[in-house]
N, C-alpha and C positions, 0 to 999 in steps of 0.2 A: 551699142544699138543692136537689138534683134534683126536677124538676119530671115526674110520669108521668099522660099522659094515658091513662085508663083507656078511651077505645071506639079500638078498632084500623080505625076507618075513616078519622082524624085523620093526617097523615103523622109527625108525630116532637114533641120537648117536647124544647128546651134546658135547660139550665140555670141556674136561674133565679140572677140573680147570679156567672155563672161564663162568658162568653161563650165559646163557643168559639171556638182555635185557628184562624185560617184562611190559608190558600195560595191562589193563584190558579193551576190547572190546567188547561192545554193539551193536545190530544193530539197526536199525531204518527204518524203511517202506520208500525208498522214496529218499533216500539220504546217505550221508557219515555212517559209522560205529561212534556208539560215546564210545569214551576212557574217563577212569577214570585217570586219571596225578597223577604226585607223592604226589600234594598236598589233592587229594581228590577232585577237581573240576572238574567236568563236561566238555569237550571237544568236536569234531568231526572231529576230523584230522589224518588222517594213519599220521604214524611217519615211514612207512617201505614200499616198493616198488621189485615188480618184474621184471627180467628180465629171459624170456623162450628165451632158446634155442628151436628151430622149427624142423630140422629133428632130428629123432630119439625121440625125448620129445611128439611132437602132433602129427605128421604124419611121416609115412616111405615112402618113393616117394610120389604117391600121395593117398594112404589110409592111413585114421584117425585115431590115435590111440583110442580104445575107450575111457579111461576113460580121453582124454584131453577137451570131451564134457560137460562130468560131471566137471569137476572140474572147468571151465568157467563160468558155472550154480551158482557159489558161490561166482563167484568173481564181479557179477554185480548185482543191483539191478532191481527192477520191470521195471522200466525206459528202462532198458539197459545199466547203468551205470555203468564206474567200479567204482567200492567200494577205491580200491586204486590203486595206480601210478602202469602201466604196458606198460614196452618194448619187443617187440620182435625182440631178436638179434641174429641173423642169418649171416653165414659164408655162405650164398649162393649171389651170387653179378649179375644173370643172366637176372634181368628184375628189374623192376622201383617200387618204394616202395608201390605205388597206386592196382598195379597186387597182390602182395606180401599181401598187407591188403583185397583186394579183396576174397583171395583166404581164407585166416583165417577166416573171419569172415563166410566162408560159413563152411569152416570145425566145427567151434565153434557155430558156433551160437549165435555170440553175433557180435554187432559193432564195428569194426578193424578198426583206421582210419590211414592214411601213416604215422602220426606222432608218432602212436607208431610203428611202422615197423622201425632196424636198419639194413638196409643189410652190407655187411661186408665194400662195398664202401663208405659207406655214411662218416664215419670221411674226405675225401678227399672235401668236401666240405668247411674244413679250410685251405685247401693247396692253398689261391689264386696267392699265389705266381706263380704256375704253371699253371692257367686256361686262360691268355691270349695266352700261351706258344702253339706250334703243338705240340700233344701228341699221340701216336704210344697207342692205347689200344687194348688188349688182352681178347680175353673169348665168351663168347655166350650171343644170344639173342639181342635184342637190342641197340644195342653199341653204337653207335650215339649218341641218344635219352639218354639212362643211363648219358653219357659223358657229353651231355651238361647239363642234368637235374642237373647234381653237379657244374656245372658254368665251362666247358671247352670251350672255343669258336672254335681251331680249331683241332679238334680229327680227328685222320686216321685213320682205321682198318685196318687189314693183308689184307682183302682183295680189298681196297682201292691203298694198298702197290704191289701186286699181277696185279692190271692191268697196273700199270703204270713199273715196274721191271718183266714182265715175265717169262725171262732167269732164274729170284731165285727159283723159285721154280717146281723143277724137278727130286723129288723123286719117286711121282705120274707119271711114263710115258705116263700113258693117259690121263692128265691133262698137260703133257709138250705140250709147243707152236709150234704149227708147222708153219705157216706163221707168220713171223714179219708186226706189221702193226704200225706204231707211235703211242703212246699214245696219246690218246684229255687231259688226267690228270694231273695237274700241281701242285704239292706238294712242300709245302716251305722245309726247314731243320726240322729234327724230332728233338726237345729238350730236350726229357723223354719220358720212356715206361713205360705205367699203367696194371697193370695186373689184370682185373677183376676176374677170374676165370681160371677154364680149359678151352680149345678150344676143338673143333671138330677135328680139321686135325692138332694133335699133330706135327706131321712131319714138315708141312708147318709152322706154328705160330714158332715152335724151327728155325728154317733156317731163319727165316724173322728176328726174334729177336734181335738171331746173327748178322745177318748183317748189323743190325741199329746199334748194340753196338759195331762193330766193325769198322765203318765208320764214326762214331761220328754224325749219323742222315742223312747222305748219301747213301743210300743202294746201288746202284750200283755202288759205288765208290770200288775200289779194297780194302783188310782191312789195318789196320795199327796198326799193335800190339802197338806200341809205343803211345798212343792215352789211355795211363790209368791213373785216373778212368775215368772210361766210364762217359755217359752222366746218368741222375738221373732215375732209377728207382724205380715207387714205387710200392708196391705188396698186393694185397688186397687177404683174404681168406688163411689159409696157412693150412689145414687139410689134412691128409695124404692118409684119408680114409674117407668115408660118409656111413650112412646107407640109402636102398631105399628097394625095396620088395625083391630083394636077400637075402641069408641067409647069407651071407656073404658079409664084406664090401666092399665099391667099391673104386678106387681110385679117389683120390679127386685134388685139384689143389695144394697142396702141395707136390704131387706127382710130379706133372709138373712140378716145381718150383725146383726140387731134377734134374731132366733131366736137365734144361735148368743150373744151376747150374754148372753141373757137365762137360758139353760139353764146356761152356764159361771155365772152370779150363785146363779141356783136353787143347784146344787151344790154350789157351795164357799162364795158368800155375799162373794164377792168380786168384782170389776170386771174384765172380761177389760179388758187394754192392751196399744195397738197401738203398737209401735217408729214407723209410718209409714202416714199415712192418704193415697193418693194418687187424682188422679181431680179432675174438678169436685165442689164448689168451695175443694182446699186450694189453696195460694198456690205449694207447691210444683212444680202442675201447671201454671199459668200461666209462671210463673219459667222452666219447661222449655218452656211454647211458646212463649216471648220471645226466647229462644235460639234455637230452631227460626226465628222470624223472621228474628232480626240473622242467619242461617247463611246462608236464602235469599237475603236481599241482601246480604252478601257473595259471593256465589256470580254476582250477577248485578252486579255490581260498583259496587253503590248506594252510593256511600261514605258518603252522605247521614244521620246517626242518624235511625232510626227512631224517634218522640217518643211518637207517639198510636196504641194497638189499640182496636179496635171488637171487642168481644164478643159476637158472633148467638145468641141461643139462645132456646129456648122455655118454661124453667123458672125458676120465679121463688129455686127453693130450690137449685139446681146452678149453672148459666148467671149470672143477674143476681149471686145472695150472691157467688158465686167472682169475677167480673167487678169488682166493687163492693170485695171485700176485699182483690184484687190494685191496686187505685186508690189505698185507704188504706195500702197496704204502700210504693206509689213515692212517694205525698205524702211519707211517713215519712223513706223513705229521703233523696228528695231533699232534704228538710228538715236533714236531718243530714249534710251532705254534707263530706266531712275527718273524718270517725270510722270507726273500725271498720267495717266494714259485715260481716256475717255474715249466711248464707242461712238463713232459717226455715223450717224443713217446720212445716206445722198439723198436728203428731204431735198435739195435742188440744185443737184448734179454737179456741175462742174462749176455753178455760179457761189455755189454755198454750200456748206454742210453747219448743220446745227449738233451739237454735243448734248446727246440724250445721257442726263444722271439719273440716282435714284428719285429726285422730284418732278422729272416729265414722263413721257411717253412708257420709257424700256424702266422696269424698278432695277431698284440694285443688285439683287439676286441673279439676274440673267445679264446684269451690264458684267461682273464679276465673272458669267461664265463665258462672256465673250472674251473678256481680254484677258483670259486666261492660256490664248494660243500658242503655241511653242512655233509656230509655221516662219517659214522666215522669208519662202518665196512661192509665188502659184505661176504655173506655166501656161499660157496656151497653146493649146494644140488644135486647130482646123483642118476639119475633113471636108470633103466634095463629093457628098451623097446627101446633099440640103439645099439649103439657102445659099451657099458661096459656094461658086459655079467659076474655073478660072478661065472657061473659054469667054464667058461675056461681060467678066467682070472686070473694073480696072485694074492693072497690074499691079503688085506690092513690091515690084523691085523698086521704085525709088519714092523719095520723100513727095515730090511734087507729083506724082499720079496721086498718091494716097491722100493729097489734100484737096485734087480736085475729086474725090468723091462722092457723091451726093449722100448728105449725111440723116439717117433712117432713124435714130436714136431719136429718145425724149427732147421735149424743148427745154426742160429743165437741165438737159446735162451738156456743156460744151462740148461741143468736137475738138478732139485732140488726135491730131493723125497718128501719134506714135500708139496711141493703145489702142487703133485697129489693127498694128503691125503684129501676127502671129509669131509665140517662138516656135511652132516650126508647121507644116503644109503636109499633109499624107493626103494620100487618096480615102482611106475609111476608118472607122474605127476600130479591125484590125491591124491596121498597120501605125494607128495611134498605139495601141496597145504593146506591138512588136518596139517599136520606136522606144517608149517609156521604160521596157523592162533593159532594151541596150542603158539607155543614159544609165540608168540604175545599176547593169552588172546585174541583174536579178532571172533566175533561172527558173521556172516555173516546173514544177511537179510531173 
């Protein structure tokens, strides 16, 4: 059982009964870190990879935490190289992965390029099943542009939805229509609603939702309860809460997702169901930063499998669960190794997972580059400059706190106390970073 010391002034907690993995790491002026192997020969290959969670970990809205400057400083060389494979996976979906790298590398100070940027959308880029499809997306920022940058050809926004249905939305009275005038907008049938994020106008995005789910993609059609399961939606970002410069957390688009939820149940008295819950902590979303890893060290010609990821983040119900359940997922796999293997989206969490082949959702091309992982375990690691705070939080030193916990996660995914137990506690994400290069034996440049 992982062992989590709950005061983050303590530097890290092994695992207890589970030694870790260790390499002996050199650096080198210039280039990769070089490892000593178990034989004793000489190397230059990470055998291990990060992946940062972004709010709460580097920056609270938009100030930097400090030490995620410093600890960046170690993770590249003179060059500006990273030293080893690094994703940044974010449960933020509001703008295009180019902005997202942009913005890192100025907080960091080092070079961020979109390929290591995951935002929570990005896995839907295997869903082509659904990209010639009209798709009804949800959230802020760039919506369009996001939609098609992941291969949607024909996306609608609410407010796309809004000029052409004005009558729906009239919560807002002084945003209700006063003169009828025909629409110029000609919108085929809605096929699937994609849910980037939170929205702006809670009010309006919940009523438009609705009425696409309850019209089968007809919005001004009157409803038709008799019309279940609805048409496919899939749901990006599922956190309940985010940190930003409040002192307190805010709500997040999982919140939204508890609303729209719970209105579509009021209604009809039935379960809205999501085709595909993506984002920390489904398995889906890791599976696609693993990928993203193995991509970057092939790209830097690390022939080396990548074995072991360190998961940074600062929430005990996104970060640690998703980190923790992507762990039980490679134990699994590698356990079974000569069988089938088929990729799992947490379509619904801990109740079910459905086996996406080359005939649903993921095609076979990208089912193929998923389970093509060499990884054999993913670590988490928790810092306390976010969301998990250990003066007010429950303690994680025993099994019966961590089960009375008030659990934050999706309704789709069971609570299971042990995959909110971190494998180890720092205070920030330098001393995540000092932490991971000890287990490792890796000596930074």
């Amino acid at each position: 059982m992982r062992r989590a010391l709950p005061l983050c002034g303590l530097l890290g907690s092994g695992a207890a009964g589970r030694p870790p993995r260790l390499s002996a790491f050199g650096g080198r002026r210039g280039g990769p870190a070089a490892a000593v192997g178990s034989g004793g020969k000489l190397n230059v290959l990470p055998s291990f990879g990060f992946l940062f969670d972004i709010d709460g970990v580097l920056v609270r809205g938009k100030t930097p935490i400090p030490a995620a400057k410093t600890a960046f400083q170690k993770l590249v060389n003179s060059q500006g190289q990273f030293l080893v494979p690094v994703v940044f996976v974010t449960n933020a979906g509001d703008c295009l992965r180019q902005k997202k790298a942009d913005q890192l590398s100025h907080v960091l100070g080092v070079p961020v390029s979109q390929d290591q940027v995951m935002m929570s959308h990005s896995p839907l880029r295997m869903f082509k099943r659904y990209h010639p499809k009209c798709v009804l997306v949800s959230g802020q920022g760039p919506l369009l542009d996001i939609a098609q940058d992941l291969g949607f050809s024909q996306p609608v926004t609410i407010e796309m939805l809004r000029e052409k249905y004005p009558l729906l939305d009239v919560v807002d009275h002084d945003r209700a229509p006063g003169i009828l005038y025909p629409s110029a907008v000609e919108l085929p049938k809605i096929e699937a609603v994609v849910l980037f994020g939170e929205p702006v106008r809670w009010e309006t995005n919940l009523q438009l939702i609705i009425d696409v789910l309850l019209t089968s993609g007809y919005p001004g059609n009157p409803y038709h309860h008799e019309n279940y399961p609805h048409i496919p939606v899939l749901a990006c970002n599922m956190d309940l809460m985010w940190v930003a410069e409040a002192q307190s957390p805010r709500f997040g688009h999982g919140t939204f997702m508890v609303c729209l939820e719970n209105i579509y149940k009021k209604i009809t008295g039935k379960d809205l169901k999501y085709e595909a819950l993506m984002g920390k902590p489904s398995e889906l979303t890791y599976q696609y930063a693993d990928y993203l890893i193995r991509a970057q060290a092939a790209e830097r010609q690390w022939k080396q499998p990548i074995r072991t990821l360190y998961a940074v983040g600062d929430n005990l119900m996104t970060d640690v669960y998703g980190a923790n359940l992507y762990n039980r997922y490679l134990e699994e796999k590698n356990s079974r190794k000569g069988s089938k293997t088929w990729i799992q989206a947490k379509v619904a969490g801990g109740r079910r997972s459905e086996a996406l082949s080359q005939d649903d959702e993921i095609d076979n091309s990208w089912e193929n580059e998923l389970a093509s992982s060499a990884a054999t375990h993913c670590r988490s690691v928790l810092v306390c400059t976010g969301v998990y705070n250990p003066h007010t939080e429950v303690s994680l030193d025993t099994k019966e706190s961590r089960t009375e916990m008030v659990f934050h996660g999706h309704r789709d995914f069971r609570f299971d106390p042990g995959l909110v137990e971190p494998d180890h506690v720092v205070p920030d994400v330098n001393a995540a970073v000092d932490l991971i290069f000890q287990l490792e034996n890796f000596t930074p440049n």
